[in-house]
C-alpha positions in Angstrom: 81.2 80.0 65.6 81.6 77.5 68.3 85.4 77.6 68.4 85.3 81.6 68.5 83.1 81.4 71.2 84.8 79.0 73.1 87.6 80.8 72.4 86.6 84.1 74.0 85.7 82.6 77.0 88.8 81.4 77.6 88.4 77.6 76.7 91.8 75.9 76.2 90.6 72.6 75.0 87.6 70.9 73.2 86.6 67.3 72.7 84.1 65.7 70.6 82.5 62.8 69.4 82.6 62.4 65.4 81.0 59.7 63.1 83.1 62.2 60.5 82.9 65.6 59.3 82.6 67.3 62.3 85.5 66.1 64.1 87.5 66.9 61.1 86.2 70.4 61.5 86.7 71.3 65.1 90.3 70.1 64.7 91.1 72.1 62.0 90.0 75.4 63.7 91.0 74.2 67.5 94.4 74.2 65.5 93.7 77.9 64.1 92.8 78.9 67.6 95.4 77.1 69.4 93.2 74.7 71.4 94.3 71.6 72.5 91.5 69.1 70.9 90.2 65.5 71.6 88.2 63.2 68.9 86.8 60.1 69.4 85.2 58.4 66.8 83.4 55.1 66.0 86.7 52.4 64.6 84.8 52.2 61.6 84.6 55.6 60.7 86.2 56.5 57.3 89.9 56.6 57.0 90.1 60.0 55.5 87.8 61.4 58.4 90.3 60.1 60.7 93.8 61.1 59.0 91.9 64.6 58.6 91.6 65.0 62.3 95.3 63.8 63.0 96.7 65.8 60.3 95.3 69.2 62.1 96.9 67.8 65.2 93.8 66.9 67.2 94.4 63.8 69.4 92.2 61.0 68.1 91.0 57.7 69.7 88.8 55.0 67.4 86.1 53.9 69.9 84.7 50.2 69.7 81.2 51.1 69.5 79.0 53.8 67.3 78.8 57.6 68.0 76.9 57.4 71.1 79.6 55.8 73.2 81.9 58.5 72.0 80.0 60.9 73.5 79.7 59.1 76.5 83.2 58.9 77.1 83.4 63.1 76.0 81.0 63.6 79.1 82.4 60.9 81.4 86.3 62.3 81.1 84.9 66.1 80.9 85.7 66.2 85.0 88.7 64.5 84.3 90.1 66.5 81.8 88.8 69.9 81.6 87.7 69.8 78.4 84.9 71.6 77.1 82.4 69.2 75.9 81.0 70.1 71.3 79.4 67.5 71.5 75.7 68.2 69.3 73.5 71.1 70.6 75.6 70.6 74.5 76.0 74.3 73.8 74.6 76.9 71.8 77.1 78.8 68.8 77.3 75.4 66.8 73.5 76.1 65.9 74.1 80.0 65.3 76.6 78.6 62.7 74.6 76.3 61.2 71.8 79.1 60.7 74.0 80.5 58.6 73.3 78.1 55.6 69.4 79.2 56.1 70.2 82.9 55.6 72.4 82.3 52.7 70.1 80.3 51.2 67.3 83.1 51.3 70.0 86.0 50.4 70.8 83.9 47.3 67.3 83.0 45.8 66.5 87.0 46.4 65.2 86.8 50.1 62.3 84.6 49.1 62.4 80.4 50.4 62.4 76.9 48.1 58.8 75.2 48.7 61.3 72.1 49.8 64.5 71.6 51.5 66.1 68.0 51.3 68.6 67.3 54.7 70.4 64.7 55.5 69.8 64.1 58.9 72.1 62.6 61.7 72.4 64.9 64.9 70.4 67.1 63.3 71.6 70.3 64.0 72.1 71.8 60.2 68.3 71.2 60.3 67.4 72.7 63.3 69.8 75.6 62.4 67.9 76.4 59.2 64.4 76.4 60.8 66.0 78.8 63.5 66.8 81.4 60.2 62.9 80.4 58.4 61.4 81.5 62.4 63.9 84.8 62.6 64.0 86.0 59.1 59.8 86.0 59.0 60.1 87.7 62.2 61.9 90.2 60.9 59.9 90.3 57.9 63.0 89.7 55.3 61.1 87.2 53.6 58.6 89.3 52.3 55.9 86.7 50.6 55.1 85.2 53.7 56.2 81.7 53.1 58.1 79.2 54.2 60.1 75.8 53.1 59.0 72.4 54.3 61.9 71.0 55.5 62.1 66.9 54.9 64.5 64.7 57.0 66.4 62.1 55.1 68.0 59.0 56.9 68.7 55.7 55.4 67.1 52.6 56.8 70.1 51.3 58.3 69.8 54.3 60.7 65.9 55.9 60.7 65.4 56.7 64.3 63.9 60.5 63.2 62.2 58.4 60.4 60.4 55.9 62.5 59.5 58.3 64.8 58.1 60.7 62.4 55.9 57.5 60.7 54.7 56.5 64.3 53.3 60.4 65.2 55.9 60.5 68.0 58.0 63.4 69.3 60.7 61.8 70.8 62.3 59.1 68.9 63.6 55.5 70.2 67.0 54.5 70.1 68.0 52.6 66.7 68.9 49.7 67.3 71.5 47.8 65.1 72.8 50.9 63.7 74.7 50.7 60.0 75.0 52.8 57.1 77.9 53.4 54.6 76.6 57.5 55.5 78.7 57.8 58.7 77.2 61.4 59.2 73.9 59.7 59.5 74.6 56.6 62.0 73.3 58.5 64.9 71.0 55.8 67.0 70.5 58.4 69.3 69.8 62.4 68.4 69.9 64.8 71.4 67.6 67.0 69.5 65.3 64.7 68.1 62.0 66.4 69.1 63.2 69.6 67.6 64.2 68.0 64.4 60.4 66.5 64.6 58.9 69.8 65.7 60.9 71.6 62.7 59.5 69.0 60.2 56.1 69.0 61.4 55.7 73.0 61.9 57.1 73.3 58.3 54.2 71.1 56.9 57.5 68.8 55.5 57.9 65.2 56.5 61.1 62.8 57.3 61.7 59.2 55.2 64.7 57.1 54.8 65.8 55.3 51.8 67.9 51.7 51.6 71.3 52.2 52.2 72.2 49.8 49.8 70.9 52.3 47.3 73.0 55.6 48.4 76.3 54.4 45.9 74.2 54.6 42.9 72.4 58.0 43.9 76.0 58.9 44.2 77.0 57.9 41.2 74.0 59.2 39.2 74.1 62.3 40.7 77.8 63.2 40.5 77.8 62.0 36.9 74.8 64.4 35.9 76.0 67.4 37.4 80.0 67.4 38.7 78.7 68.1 42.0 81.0 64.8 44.0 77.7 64.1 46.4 78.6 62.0 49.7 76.3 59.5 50.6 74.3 61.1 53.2 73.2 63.7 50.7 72.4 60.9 48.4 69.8 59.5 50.9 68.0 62.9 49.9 67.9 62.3 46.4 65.8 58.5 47.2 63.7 60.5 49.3 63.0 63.2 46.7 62.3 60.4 44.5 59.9 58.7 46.4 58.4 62.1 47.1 57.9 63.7 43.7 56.7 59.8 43.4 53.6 59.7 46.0 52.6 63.3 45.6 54.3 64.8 48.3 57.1 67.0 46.5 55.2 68.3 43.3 57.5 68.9 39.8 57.0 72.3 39.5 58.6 73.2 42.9 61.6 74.6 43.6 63.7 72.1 45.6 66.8 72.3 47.4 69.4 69.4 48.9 72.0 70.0 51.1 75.5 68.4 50.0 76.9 68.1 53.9 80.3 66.2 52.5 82.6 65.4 49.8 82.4 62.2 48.2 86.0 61.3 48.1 86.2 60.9 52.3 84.0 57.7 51.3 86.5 55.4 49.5 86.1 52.6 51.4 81.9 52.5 50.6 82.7 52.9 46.8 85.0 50.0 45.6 85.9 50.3 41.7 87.6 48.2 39.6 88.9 50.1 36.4 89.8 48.4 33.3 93.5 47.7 32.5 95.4 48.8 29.1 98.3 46.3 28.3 100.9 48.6 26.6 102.3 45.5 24.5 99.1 45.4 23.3 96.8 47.2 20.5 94.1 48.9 22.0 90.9 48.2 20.8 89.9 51.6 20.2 86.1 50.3 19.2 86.1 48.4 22.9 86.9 52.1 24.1 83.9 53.4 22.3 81.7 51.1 23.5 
């Protein structure tokens, strides 16, 4: 929606700054609408992420620091350039995309709403965007029943600003110091839109929480294995939180619940290291071994 928009008002190029997914995504359709298109991501940032971007010929620059110094180099070189700036909620048809996945998900359960919805939360914008379709679609009166989801925000704790700030009653959350998580898509310090993540959460009646990060690989693992669904790790952070939810009260078991799988677990190779058992073929397998 962005790039179409952009597009029609004549914008030639578009730059970003991408812990991942996103800068794969505007390069791959600046290249279908034949924009010129900078990235600039954290040096860390997963390998696939990066060849993604190259591969739609976006030009792409690893930035020694997190995602917030990307996108102060974005605004800085904006004069400079004459790019037009994607950077999260810096203008508005990126949300009027991402309320898309709220009105799919109410056409698809019959125009009626989950009592929860589980997203993994960095920028925050797929959050804000469903909220925007809850607030239209009862204003239209599509969603017949009345009712609404609560909407949770999952971080892990090696990046929690929306956590904290939810836990300390604030509206505006404090930069996060220290920031680190194998979930690039959630190592935001700094969210641009964190009081309307925190007014979405709180006018839902939902709540935000963060999980350890060093327990996102197994969430992966478990839930991958249980349902062929290949969850990435910021998804996985939900899973911890619904845990911990259905675990304290907050998230009864007969509710309908619904997480939000933002990526594909195979642009994570690098957080998931796996060391598979050899078969010599000079010798006889041990077929009981196999079993076992």
């Amino acid at each position: 929606m962005a790039v179409s928009m952009a597009r029609a008002f004549g914008v030639t190029a578009v730059a970003t700054p991408t812990a991942g997914n996103a800068g794969g995504a505007l390069s791959a359709y600046a290249a279908r609408a034949g924009m010129a298109c900078y990235v600039f991501m954290p040096d860390d940032t997963p390998v696939v992420n990066q060849f993604e971007c190259v591969l739609h010929g976006a030009k792409v620059y690893l930035v020694n620091g997190l995602i917030s110094d990307c996108g102060r180099i974005v605004r800085e070189g904006t004069p400079h350039m004459d790019w037009f700036d994607m950077s999260t909620l810096k203008e508005p048809y990126r949300l009027e995309g991402k309320k898309t996945m709220g009105l799919e998900l109410a056409d698809q359960l019959d125009w009626s709403w989950p009592e929860v919805v589980l997203y993994p939360t960095g920028g925050g914008t797929g959050l804000i965007g469903i909220w925007k379709a809850v607030q239209e679609l009862a204003a239209m009166d599509w969603v017949t029943d009345g009712t609404q989801p609560r909407l949770v925000s999952c971080q892990s704790d090696g990046c929690a600003p929306i956590a904290r700030a939810y836990e300390a009653d604030a509206r505006f959350a404090e930069p996060f110091e220290n920031a680190a998580t194998i979930a690039s898509g959630l190592r935001v310090p700094v969210a641009v839109g964190d009081f309307m993540i925190l007014d979405a959460v709180r006018a839902s009646g939902g709540f935000a929480a963060s999980v350890p990060d060093d327990e996102l690989v197994t969430w992966m693992e478990r839930v991958s294995s249980e349902t062929g669904v290949a969850l990435c790790p910021e998804s996985a952070a939900c899973f911890g939180v619904l845990e911990r939810g259905r675990r304290d009260g907050r998230i009864a078991r007969d509710e309908r619940v619904v997480v939000f799988n933002t990526g594909a677990a195979q642009k994570y190779i690098e957080s998931m290291p796996i060391a598979l058992p050899r078969l010599d073929q000079q010798v006889p397998i041990e077929w009981q071994e196999l079993r076992d």
